[in-house]
C-alpha positions as CSV (number, residue, x, y, z in Angstrom):
1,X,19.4,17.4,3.3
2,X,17.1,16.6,0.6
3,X,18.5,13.4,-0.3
4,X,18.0,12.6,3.4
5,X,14.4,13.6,3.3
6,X,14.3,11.8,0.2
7,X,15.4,8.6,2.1
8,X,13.6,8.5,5.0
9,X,10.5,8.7,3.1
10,X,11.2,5.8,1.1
11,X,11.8,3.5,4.3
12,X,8.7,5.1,5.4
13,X,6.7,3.9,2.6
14,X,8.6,0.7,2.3
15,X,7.8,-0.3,6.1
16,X,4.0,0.8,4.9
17,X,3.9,-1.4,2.4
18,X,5.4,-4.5,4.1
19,X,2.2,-3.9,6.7
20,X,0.1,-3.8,3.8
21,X,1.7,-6.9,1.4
22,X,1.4,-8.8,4.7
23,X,-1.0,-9.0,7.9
24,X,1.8,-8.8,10.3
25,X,0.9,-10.1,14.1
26,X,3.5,-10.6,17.5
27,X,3.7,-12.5,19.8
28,X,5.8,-11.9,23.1
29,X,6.8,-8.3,24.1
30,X,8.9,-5.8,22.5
31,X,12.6,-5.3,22.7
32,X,14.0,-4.5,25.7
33,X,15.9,-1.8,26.2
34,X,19.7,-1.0,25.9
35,X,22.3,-3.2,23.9
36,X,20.2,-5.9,22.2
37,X,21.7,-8.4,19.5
38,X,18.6,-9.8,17.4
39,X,18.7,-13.1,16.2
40,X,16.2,-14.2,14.1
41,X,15.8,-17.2,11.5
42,X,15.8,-16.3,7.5
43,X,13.2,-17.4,5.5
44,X,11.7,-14.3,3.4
45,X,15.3,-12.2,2.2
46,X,14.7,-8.6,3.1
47,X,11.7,-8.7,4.1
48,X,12.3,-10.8,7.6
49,X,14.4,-7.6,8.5
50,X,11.5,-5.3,7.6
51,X,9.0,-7.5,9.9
52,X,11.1,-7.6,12.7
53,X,11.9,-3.8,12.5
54,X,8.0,-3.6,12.7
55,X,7.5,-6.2,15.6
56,X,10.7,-4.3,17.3
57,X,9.7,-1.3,18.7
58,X,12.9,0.2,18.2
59,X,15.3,1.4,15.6
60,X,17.4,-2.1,14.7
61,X,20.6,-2.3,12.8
62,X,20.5,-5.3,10.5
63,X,23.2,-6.9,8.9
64,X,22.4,-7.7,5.3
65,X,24.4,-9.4,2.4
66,X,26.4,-6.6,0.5
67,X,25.0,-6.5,-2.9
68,X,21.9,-5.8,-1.2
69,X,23.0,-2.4,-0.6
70,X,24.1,-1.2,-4.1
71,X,20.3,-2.6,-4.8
72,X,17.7,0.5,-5.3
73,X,15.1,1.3,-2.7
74,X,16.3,-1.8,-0.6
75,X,19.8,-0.4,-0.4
76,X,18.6,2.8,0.7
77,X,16.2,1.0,2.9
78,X,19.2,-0.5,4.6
79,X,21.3,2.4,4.4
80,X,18.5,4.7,6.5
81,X,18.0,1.4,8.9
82,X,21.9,2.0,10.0
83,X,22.3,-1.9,7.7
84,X,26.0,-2.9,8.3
85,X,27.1,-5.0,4.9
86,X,28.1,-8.6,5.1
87,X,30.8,-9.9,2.7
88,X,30.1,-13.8,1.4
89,X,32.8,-15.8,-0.4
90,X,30.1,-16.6,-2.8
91,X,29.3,-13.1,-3.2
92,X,32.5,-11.8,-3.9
93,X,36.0,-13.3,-2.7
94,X,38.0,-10.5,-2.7
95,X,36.3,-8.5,-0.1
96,X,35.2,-11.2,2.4
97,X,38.3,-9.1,4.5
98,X,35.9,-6.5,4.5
99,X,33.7,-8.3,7.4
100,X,36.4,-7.6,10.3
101,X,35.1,-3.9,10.4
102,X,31.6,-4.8,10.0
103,X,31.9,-6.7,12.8
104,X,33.7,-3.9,15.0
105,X,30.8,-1.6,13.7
106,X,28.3,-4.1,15.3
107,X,30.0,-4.3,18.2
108,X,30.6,-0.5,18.6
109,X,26.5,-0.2,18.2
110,X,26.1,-2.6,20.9
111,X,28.5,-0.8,22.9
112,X,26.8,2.3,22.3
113,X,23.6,0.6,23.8
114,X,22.0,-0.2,20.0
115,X,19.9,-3.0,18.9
116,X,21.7,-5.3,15.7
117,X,19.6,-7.7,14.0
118,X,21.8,-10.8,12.8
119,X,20.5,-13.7,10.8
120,X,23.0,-16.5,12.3
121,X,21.9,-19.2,9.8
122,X,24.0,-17.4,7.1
123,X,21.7,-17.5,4.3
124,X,17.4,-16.9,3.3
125,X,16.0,-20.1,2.8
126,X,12.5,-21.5,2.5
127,X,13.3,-25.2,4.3
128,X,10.9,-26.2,7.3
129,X,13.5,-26.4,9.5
130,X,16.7,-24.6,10.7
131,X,19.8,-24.8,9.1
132,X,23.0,-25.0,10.9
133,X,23.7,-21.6,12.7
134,X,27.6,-19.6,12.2
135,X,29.0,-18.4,14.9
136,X,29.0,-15.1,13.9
137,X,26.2,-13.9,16.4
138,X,28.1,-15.4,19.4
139,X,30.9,-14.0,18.7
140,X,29.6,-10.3,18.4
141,X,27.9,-10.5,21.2
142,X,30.7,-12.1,23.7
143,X,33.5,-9.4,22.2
144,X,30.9,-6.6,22.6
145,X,30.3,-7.5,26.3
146,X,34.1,-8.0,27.0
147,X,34.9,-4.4,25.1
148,X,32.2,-3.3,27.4
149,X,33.4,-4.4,30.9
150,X,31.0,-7.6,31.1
151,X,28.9,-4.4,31.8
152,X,26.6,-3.8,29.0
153,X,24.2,-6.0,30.2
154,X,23.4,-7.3,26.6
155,X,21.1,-9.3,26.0
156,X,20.3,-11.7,22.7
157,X,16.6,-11.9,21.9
158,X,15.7,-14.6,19.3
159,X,12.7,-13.7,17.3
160,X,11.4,-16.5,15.3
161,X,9.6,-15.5,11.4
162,X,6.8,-17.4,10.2
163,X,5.0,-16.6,7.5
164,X,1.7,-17.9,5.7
165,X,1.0,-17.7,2.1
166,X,4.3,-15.9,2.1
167,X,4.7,-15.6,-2.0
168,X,0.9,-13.7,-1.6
169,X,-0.3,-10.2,-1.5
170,X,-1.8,-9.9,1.8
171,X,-0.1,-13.0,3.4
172,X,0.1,-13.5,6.9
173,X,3.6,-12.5,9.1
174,X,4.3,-13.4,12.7
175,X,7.2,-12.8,14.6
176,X,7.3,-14.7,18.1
177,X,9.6,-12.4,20.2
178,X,11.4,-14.8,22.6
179,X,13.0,-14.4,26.3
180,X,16.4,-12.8,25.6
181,X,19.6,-14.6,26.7
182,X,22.0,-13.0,29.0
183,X,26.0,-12.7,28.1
184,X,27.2,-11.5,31.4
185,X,26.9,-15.4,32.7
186,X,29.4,-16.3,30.3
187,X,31.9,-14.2,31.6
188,X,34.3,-16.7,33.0
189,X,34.0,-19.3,30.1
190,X,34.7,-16.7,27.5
191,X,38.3,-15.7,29.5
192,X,39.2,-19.0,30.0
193,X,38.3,-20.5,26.6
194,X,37.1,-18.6,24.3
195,X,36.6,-20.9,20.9
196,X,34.8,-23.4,23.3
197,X,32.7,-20.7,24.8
198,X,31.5,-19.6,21.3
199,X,30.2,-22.6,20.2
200,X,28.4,-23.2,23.4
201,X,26.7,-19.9,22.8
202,X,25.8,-20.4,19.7
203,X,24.0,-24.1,20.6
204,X,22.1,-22.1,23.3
205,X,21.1,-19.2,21.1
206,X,20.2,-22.3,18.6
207,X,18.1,-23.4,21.3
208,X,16.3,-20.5,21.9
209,X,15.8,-19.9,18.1
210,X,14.2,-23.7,18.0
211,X,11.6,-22.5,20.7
212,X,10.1,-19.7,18.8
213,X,10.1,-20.8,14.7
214,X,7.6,-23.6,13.5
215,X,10.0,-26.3,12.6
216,X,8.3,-29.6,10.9
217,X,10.4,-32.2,7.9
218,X,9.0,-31.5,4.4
219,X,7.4,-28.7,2.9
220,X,4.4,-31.3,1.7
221,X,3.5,-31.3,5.6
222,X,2.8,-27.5,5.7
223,X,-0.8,-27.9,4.6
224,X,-1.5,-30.4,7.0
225,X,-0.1,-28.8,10.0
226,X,-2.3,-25.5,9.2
227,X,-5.2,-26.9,8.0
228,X,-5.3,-29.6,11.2
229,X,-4.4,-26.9,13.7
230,X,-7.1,-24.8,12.1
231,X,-9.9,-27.6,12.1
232,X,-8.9,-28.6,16.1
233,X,-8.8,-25.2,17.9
234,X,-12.1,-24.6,15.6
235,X,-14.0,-27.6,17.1
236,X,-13.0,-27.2,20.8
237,X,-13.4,-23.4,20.7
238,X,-16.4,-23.6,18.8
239,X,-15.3,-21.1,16.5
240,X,-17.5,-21.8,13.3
241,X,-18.2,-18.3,12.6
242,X,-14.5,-16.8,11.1
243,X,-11.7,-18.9,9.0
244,X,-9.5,-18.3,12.4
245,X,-10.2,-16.8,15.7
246,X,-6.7,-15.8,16.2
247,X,-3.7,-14.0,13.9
248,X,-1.0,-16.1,12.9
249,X,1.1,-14.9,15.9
250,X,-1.2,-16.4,18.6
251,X,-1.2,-19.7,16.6
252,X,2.1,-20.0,16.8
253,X,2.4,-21.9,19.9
254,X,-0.6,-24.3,18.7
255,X,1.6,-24.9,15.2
256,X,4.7,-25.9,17.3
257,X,2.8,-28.2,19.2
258,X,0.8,-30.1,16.6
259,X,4.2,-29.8,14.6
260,X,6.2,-31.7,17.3
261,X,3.0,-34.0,17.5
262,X,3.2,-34.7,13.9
263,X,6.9,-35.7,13.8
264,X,6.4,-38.1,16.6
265,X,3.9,-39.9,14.6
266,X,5.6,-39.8,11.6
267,X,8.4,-41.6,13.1
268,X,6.3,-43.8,15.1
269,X,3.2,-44.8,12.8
270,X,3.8,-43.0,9.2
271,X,1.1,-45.2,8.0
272,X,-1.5,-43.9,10.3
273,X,0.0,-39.9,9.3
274,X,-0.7,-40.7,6.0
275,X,-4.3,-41.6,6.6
276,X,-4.8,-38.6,8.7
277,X,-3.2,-35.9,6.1
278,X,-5.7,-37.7,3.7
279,X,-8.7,-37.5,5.8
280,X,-7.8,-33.5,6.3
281,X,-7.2,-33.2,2.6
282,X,-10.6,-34.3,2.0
283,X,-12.1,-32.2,3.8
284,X,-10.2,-29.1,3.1
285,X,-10.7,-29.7,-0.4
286,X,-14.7,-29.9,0.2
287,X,-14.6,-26.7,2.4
288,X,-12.3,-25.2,-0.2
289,X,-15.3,-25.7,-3.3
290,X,-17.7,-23.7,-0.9
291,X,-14.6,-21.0,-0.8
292,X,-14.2,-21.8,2.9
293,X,-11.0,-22.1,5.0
294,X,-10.2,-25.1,7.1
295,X,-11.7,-23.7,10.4
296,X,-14.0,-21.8,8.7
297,X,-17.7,-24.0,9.0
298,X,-20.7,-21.5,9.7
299,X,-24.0,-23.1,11.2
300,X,-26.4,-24.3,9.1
301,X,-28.2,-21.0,8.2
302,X,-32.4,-20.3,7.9
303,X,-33.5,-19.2,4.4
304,X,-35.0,-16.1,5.8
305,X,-31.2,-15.6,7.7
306,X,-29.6,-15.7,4.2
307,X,-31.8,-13.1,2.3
308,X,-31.5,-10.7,5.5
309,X,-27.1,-11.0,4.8
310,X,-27.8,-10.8,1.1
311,X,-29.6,-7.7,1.1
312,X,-27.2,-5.4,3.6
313,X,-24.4,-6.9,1.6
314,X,-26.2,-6.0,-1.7
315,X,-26.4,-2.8,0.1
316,X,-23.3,-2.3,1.0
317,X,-21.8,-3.1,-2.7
318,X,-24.6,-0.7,-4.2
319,X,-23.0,2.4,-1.9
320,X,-19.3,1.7,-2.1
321,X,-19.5,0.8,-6.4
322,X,-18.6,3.9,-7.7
323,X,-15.5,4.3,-5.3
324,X,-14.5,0.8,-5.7
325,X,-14.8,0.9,-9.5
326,X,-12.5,4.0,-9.9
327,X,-9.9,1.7,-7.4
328,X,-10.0,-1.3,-9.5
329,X,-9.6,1.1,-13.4
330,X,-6.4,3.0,-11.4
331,X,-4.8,0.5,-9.7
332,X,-5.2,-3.3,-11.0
333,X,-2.7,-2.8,-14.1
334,X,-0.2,-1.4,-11.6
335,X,-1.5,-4.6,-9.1
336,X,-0.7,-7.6,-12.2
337,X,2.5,-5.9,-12.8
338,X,4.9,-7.4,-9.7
339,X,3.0,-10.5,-10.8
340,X,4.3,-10.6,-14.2
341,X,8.1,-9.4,-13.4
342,X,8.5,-12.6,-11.2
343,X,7.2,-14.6,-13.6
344,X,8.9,-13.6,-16.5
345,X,12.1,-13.7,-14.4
346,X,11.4,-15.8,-11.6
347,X,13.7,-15.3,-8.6
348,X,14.5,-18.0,-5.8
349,X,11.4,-18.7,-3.8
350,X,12.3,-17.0,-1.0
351,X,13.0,-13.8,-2.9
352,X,9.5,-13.7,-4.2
353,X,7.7,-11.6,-2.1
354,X,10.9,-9.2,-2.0
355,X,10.6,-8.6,-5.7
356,X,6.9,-8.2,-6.1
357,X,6.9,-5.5,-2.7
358,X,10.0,-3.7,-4.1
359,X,8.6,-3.8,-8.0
360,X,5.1,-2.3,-6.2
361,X,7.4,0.5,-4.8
362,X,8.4,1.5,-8.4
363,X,5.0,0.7,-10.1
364,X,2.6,2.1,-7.6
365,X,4.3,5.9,-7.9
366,X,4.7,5.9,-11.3
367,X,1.1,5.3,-12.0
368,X,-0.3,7.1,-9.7
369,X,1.7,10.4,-10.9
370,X,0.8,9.4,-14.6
371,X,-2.7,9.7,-13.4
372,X,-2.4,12.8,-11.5
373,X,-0.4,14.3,-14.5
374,X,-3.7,13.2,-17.1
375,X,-6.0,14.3,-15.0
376,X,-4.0,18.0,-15.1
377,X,-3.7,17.7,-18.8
378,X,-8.0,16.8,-19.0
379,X,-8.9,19.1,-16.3
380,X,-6.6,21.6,-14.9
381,X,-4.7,21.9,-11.5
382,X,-8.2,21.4,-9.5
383,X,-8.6,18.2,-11.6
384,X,-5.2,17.0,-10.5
385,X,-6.1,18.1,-6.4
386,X,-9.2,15.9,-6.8
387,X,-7.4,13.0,-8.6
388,X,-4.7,13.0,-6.1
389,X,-7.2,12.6,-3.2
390,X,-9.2,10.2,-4.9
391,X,-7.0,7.2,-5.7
392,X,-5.5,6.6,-2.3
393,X,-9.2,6.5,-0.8
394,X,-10.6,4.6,-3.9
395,X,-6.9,2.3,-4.0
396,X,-8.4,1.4,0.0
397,X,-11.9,0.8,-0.5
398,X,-11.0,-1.5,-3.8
399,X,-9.0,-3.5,-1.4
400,X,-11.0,-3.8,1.7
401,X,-14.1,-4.6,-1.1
402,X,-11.8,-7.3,-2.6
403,X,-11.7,-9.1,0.8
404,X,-15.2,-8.6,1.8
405,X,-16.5,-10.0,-1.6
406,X,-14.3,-12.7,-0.9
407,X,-15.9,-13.4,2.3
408,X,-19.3,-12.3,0.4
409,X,-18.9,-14.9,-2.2
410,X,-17.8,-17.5,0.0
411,X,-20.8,-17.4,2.5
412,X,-23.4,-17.4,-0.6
413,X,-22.1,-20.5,-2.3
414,X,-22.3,-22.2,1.1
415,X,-25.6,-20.7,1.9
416,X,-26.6,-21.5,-1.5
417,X,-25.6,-25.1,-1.2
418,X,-27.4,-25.4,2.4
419,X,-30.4,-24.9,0.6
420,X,-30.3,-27.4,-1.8
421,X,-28.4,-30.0,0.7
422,X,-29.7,-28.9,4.2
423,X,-27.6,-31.7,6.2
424,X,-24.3,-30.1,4.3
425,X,-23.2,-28.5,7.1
426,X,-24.0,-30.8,9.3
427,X,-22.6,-33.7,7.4
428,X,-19.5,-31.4,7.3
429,X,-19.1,-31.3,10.9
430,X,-19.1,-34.5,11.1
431,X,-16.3,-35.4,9.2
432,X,-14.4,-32.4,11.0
433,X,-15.1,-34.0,14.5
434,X,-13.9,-36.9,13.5
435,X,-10.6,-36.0,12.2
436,X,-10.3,-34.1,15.6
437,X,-11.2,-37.0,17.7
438,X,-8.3,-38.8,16.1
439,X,-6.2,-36.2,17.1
440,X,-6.9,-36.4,20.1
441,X,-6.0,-39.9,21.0
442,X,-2.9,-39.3,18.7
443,X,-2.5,-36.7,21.6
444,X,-3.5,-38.9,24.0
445,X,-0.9,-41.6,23.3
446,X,2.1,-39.2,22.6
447,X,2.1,-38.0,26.1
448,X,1.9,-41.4,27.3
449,X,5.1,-42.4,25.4
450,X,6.4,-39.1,27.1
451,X,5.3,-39.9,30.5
452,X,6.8,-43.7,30.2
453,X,10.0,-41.9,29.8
């Protein structure tokens, strides 16, 4: 009983912290009800499993590479999640026989009207683009359906990852829940011919996958795609005022677009690609100096505007100090640590962020029980009560202060700099507008190559 307790409080707290390594946004509606077989792309390890148990809405079984399982708060992670182990050659050889009764196991939870979360690309990887998917999703699904009747009603939902600044402490998450694909059409294909019938499945879940990830060739292009998006939805929806108007989730559509956009001209005109990514490094490199994000460009603010914000921030600082410096003594040793493990043994990239949340899992507890247990050695029981309610509130206010003087620093160099150079922000501007206006007749002539066709 304990050891269950034990457990579910750990998956508790890991799910806690992946909402707080990550600012984690959906698009598209829950999961439906009933049998559901999630299939989602693989770009983040673990962690893709823990966002889309978040996004879900439901309890999801995932299936997860076996070693991960004899792994310590991940395996029992997985183990409280209902994980079903997957058995890779590469992993180990000898029980690769093993996967037959994982796979009954799926099935039986999708006859028993569960959701199981597959990841049909077979591996994590951090590649712009989706690698070949096995077949292993398809054929779950289609033998769970026949060992229901063909009346389940099971449906596969694709959920599409995308992550930015995914290696970072608070990062950004999206998962783009997708419309779910229905097995009982495929009925009379699968009796007839069943190996054909699998792989036709698997191109249309492929399919559906490819309509809710970001997919764009070379990981040098990432910059460029978020930065441009950033700079165009910021002039036409004259959003000047925040780095983005919208979560990652909501920009997802926008990113496919001016991804698909992207690869058109750099297969028509690379040349004239190349001038654009150089015209938005520019001037994301500018906006960066004045610690300002691509879409981020306030107006051009009044001197007397400027010392009105500097004085309630000042204000704000002078209250929230004390709080915020007892956050930053407890917690930034335990903070650098995760840092330093993956860089003394650095892991694959896309395990990064695993090993820094999981390391914080360890780290965080242990400090914060050696300072409960020297504030009972220094003060007594009452001492230990009062340290113990403390730290989380200070751990918070340290963080949410982090960000703000962030923001806080960002908006004084640039209102610093308007100042001196009072046509900055308008010279700024500028040079923003035009880099849109090229877009647009980029746009412009892509759809009428489409409409030609």
């Amino acid at each position: 009983m304990l050891i269950g307790l034990g457990t579910r409080m750990v998956t508790r707290a890991v799910l806690w912290a992946t909402r707080l390594f990550y600012d984690v946004s959906r698009i598209g509606p829950r999961l439906p009800g009933g049998p559901v077989l999630v299939v989602a792309n693989h770009p983040n390890s673990i962690i893709d499993a823990l966002v889309v148990f978040y996004a879900a809405g439901r309890k999801v079984h995932p299936l997860a590479r076996a070693p991960l399982f004899e792994r310590p708060v991940i395996g029992q992670v997985l183990r409280e999640l209902g994980g079903l182990p997957v058995y890779r050659p590469q992993d180990d050889p000898e029980l690769v026989g093993r996967n037959a009764a994982t796979f009954d196991a799926a099935i039986a939870a999708l006859v028993n009207g569960d959701a199981v979360l597959i990841f049909p690309e077979g591996m994590s990887h951090s590649e712009p683009e989706l690698a070949p998917l096995r077949t292993g999703a398809a054929r779950i699904a289609l033998r769970a359906e026949a060992a229901g009747a063909w009346s389940l009603g099971l449906q596969i939902v694709p959920v599409g990852l995308t992550y930015r600044r995914k290696t970072l402490f608070r990062g950004e998450a999206a998962a783009y829940i997708g419309a779910p694909l229905r097995i009982g059409a495929w009925r009379g294909r699968w009796e007839t011919a069943d190996t054909d019938t699998v792989r036709d499945l698997t191109r249309e879940i492929a399919a559906a996958l490819e309509g809710v990830v970001v997919e764009y060739s070379g990981r040098d292009n990432e910059p460029l795609l978020h930065a441009a998006e950033a700079m165009y939805h910021a002039e036409h929806a004259g959003t000047n005022g925040a780095p983005e108007s919208d979560d990652l989730a909501q920009r997802i559509p926008r990113l496919q677009l001016f991804a698909a956009g992207m690869a058109w001209l750099e297969a028509t005109d690379p040349a004239r690609l190349a001038r654009l990514r150089g015209a938005v490094r520019v001037l994301t490199q500018r906006l960066a100096r004045l610690g300002l994000e691509p879409g981020h460009l306030p107006a051009n603010p009044r001197a007397r505007d400027t010392v009105r914000v500097l004085g309630l921030d000042a204000l704000l600082v002078a209250l929230s100090a004390p709080v915020m410096l007892v956050g930053i003594v407890a917690w930034y040793v335990p903070y650098l640590l995760p840092r330093l493990i993956v860089r003394l043994r650095p892991p694959a990239y896309e395990a990064l962020a695993t090993v820094k949340l999981v390391s914080a899992l360890v780290i965080f507890p242990l400090a914060y029980a050696a300072w409960i247990a020297w504030a009972a050695h220094r003060a007594g029981a009452w001492g230990a009560v009062f340290v113990a309610l403390l730290l989380p509130v200070a751990g918070v206010v340290a963080l949410y202060g982090r960000e703000h003087a962030r923001e806080f620093r960002s908006g004084l160099l640039f209102r610093l700099r308007t100042l001196v150079r009072p046509g900055l922000a308008d010279f700024l501007r500028l040079r923003r507008r035009a880099i849109v206006q090229e877009i647009d007749r980029i746009a412009d002539e892509w759809d009428a190559e489409r409409g030609r066709r």
